[in-house]
C-alpha positions in Angstrom: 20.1 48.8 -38.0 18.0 46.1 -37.3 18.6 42.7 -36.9 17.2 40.4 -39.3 15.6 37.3 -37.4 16.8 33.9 -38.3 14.1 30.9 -38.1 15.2 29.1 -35.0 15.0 25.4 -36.1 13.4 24.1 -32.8 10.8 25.7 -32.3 9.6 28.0 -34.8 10.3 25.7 -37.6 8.3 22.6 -35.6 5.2 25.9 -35.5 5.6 27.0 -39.4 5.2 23.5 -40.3 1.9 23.0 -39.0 0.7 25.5 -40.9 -1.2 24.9 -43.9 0.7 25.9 -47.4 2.2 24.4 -50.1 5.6 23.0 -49.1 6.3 22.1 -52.6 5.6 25.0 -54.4 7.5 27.1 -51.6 10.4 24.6 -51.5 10.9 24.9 -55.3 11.3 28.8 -54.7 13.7 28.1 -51.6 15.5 25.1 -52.7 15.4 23.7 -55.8 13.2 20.7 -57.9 15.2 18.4 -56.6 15.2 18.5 -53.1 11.4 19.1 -52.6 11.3 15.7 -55.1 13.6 14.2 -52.2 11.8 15.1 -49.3 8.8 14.2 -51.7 10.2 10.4 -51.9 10.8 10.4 -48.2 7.3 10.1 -47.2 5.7 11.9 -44.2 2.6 13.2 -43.5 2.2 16.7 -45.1 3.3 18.8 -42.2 6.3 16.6 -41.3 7.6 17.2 -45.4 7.0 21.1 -44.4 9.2 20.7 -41.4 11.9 18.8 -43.2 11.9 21.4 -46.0 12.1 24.0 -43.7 14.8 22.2 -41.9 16.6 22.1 -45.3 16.2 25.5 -46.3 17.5 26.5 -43.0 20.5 23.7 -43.3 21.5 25.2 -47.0 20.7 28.9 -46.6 21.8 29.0 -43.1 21.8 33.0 -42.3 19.4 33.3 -45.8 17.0 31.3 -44.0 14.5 34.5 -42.4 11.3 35.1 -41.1 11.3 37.6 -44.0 12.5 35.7 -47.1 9.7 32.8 -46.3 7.2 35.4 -45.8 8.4 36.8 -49.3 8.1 33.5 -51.0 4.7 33.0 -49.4 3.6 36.5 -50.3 4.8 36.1 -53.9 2.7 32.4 -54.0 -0.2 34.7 -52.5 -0.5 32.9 -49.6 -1.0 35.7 -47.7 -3.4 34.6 -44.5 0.2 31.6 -44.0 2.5 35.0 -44.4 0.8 36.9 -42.2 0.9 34.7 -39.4 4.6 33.8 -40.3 5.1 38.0 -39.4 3.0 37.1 -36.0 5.4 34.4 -35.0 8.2 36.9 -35.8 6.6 39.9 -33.9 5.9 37.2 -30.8 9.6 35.9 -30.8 11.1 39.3 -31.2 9.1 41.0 -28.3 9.9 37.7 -26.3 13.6 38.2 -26.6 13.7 42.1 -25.9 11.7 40.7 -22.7 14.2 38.2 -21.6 17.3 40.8 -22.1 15.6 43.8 -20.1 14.9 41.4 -17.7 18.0 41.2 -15.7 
């Protein structure tokens, strides 16, 4: 069975944020309201409000937070060209750490 792969909240997080989507309306389906009004409040520049939403959802969902439920949520917002690349960043990670454990 295949693992499912969990956002890693250095680095891919830091690279899903500076894509360009909609944090709000994909926090509201990964949070709630309130949190996204939060982050909202805190100020930021746009991608910096994505990263801390992501950071969130990952901080609340912990083992929820995947590659594949964001790429649901984007899918279901039709952001699909964001999803898509959100499934690249996945591929490139997973090849990268089948790599690093055959290389011994």
């Amino acid at each position: 069975k295949r693992q499912r792969a969990f956002l890693n909240m250095e680095c891919s997080t830091c690279t899903i944020a500076g894509y360009d989507f909609d944090w709000r309306h994909v926090g509201r389906r990964l949070l709630n309201d309130l949190k996204v009004r939060d982050i909202d409040r805190e100020g930021g520049s746009e991608e910096e409000k994505r990263e801390k939403m992501l950071l969130e959802w990952k901080k609340i969902k912990s083992r929820d937070a995947t590659f594949q439920a964001l790429v649901k949520v984007l899918r279901a917002i039709e952001n699909n060209a964001t999803a898509d690349r959100v499934e690249e960043l996945e591929k490139s990670k997973s090849q990268a750490r089948i790599a690093s454990t055959t290389d011994v």
